[in-house]
Residue frames as a rotation matrix with the C-alpha (Angstrom) as fourth column:
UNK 1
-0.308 -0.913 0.266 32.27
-0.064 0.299 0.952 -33.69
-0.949 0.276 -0.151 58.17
UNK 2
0.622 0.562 -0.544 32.16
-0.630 -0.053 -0.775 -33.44
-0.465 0.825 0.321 54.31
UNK 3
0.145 -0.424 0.894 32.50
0.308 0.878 0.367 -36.35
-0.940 0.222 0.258 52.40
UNK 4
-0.258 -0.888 -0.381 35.47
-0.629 -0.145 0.764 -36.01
-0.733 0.437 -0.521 50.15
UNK 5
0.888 0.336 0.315 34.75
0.145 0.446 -0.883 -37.37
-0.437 0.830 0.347 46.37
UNK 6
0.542 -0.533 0.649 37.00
0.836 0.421 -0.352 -38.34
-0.086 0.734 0.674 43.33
UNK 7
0.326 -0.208 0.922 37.25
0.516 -0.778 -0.358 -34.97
0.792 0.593 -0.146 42.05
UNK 8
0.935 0.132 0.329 38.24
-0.117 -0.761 0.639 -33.62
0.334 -0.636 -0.696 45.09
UNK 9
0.721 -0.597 0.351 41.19
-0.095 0.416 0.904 -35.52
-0.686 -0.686 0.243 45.58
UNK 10
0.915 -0.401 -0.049 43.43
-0.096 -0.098 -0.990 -34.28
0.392 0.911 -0.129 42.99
UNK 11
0.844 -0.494 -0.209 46.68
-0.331 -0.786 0.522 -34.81
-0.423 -0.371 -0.827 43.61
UNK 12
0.025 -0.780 0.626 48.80
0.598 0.513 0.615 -35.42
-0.801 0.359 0.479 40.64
UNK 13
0.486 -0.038 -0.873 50.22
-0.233 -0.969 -0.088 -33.21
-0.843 0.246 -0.479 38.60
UNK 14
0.008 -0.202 0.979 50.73
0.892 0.444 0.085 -33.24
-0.452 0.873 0.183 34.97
UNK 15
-0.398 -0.691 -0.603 52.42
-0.032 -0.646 0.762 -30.56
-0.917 0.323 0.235 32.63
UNK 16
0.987 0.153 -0.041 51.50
-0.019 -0.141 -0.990 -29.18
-0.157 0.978 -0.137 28.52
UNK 17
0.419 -0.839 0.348 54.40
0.746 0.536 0.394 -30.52
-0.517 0.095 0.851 26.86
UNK 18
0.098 -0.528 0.844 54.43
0.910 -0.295 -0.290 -27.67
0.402 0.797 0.452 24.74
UNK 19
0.322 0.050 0.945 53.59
0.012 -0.999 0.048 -24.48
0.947 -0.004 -0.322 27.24
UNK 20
-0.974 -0.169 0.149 54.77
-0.106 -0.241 -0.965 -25.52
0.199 -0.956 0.217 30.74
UNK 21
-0.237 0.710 0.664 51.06
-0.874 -0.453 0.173 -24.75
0.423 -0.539 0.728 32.08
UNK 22
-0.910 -0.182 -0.373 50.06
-0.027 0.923 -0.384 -27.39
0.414 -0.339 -0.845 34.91
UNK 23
-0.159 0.986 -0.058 47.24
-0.872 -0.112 0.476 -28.66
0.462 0.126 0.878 36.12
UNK 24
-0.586 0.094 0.805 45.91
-0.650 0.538 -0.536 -30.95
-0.483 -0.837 -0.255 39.41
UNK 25
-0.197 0.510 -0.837 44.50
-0.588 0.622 0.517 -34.52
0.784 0.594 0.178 38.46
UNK 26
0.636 0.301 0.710 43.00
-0.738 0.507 0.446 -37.12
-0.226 -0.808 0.544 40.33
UNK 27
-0.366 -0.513 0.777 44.86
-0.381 0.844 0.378 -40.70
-0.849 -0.157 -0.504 40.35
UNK 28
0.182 0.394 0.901 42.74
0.392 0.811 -0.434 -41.88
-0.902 0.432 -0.007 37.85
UNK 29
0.824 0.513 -0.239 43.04
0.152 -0.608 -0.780 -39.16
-0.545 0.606 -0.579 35.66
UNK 30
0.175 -0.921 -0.348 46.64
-0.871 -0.310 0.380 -39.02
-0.458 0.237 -0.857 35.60
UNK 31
-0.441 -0.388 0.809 46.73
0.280 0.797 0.535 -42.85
-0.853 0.462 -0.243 34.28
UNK 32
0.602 0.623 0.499 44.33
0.626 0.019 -0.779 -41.94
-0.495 0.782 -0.379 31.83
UNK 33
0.731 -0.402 -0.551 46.78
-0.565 -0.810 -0.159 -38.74
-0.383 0.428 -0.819 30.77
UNK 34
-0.368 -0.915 0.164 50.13
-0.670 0.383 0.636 -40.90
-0.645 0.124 -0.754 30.80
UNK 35
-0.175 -0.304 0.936 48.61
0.374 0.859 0.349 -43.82
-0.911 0.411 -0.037 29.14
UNK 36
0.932 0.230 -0.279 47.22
-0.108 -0.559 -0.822 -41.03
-0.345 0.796 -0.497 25.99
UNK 37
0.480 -0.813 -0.330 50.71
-0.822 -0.548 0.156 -39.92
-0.307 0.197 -0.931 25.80
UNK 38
-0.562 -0.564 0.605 52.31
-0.375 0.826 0.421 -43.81
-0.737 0.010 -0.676 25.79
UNK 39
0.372 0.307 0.876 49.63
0.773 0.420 -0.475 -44.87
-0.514 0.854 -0.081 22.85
UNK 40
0.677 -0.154 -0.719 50.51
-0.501 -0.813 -0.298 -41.54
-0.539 0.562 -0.627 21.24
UNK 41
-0.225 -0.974 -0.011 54.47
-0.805 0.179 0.565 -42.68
-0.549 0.136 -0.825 21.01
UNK 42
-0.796 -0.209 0.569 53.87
0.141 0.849 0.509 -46.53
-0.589 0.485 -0.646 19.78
UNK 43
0.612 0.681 0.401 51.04
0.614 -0.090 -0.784 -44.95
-0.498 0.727 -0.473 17.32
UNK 44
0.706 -0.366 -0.606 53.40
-0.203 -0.925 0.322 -42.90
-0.678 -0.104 -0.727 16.32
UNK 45
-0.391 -0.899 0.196 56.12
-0.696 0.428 0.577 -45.31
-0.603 0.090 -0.793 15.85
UNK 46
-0.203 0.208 0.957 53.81
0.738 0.674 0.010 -48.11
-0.643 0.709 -0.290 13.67
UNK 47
0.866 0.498 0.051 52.81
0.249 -0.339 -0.907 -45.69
-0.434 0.798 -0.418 11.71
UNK 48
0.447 -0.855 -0.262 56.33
-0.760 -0.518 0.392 -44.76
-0.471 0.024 -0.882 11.04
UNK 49
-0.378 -0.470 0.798 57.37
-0.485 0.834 0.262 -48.18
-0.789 -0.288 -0.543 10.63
UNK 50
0.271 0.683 0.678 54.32
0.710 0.334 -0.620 -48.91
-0.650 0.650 -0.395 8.03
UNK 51
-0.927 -0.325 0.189 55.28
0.365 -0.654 0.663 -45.67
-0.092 0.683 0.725 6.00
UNK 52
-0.179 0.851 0.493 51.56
0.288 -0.434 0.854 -44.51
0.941 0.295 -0.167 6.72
UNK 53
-0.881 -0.221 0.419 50.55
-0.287 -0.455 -0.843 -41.90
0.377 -0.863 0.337 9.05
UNK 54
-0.444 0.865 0.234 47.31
-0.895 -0.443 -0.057 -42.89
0.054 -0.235 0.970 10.84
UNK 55
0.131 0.428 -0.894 46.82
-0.198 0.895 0.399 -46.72
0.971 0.125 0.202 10.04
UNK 56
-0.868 -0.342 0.359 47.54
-0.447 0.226 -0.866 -47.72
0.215 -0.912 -0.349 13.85
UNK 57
0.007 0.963 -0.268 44.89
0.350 0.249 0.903 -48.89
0.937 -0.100 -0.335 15.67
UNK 58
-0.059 0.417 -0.907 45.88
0.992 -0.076 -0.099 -47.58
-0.110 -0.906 -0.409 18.88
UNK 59
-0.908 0.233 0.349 44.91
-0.198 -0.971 0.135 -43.89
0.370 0.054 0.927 17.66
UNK 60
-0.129 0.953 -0.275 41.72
-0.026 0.274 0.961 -45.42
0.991 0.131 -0.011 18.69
UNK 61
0.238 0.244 -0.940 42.69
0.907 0.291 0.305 -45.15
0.348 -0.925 -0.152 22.04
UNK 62
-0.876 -0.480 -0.045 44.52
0.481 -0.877 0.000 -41.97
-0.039 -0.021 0.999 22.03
UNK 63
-0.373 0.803 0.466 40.82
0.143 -0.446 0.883 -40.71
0.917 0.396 0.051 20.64
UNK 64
-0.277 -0.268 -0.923 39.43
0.550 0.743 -0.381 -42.08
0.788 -0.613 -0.058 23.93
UNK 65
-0.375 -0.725 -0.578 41.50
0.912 -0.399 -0.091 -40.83
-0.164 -0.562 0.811 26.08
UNK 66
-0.997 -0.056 0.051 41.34
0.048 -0.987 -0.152 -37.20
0.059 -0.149 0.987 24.98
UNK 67
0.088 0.986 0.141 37.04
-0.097 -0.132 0.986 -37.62
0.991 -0.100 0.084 24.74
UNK 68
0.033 -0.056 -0.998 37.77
0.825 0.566 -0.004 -38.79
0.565 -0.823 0.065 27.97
UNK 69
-0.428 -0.237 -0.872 39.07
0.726 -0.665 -0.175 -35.41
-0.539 -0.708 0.456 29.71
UNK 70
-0.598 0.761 0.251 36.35
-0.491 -0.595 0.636 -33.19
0.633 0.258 0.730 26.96
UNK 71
-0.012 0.997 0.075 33.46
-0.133 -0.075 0.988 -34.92
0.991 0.002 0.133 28.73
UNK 72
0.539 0.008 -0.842 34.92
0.774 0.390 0.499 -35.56
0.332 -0.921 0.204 32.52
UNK 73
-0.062 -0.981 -0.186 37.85
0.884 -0.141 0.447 -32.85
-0.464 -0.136 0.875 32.52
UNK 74
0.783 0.095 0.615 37.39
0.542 -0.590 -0.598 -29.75
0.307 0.801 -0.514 30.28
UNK 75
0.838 -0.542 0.066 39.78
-0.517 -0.748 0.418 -27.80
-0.177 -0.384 -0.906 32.12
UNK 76
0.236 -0.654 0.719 41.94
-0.175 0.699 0.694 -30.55
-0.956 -0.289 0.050 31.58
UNK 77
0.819 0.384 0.427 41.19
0.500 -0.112 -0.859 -30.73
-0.282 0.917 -0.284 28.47
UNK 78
0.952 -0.119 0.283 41.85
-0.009 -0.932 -0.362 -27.12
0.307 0.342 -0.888 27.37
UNK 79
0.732 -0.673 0.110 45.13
-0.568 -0.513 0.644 -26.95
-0.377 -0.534 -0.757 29.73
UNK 80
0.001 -0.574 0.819 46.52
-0.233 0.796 0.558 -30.19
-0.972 -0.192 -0.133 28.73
UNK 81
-0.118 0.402 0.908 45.50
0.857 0.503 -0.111 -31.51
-0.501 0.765 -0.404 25.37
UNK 82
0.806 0.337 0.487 43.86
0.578 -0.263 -0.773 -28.49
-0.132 0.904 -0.406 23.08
């Protein structure tokens, strides 16, 4: 019997907002994707709100996040994100 690891147990799927192309995540990965995408939006919005792009602080997480799926994820990465 082969014992079944993280990476092996992808099964959540997540979408490039901008090309359609998809791509299998694990459970963990997919919170980590959704929660990129949810600091994106309210970094988005303060900065909007301030009249300066970039002053947020939760681009600091957004940063993260996307180091997160370059140094665990490349394929993820590349499909999702670059």
């Amino acid at each position: 019997m082969t014992k079944q690891t993280n990476t092996d147990n992808k099964t959540e799927e997540r979408k490039n907002r901008f090309t359609g192309q998809s791509i299998m995540l694990t459970k963990e990965e997919s919170i980590i994707h959704d929660r990129l995408f949810i600091n994106e939006l309210a970094a988005t919005l303060e900065d909007k709100a301030a009249g300066v792009d970039g002053t947020s602080k939760l681009w600091d997480k957004v940063r993260k996040d996307i180091n997160y799926f370059r140094k665990n994820n490349a394929e993820a990465y590349m499909v999702l994100l670059d």
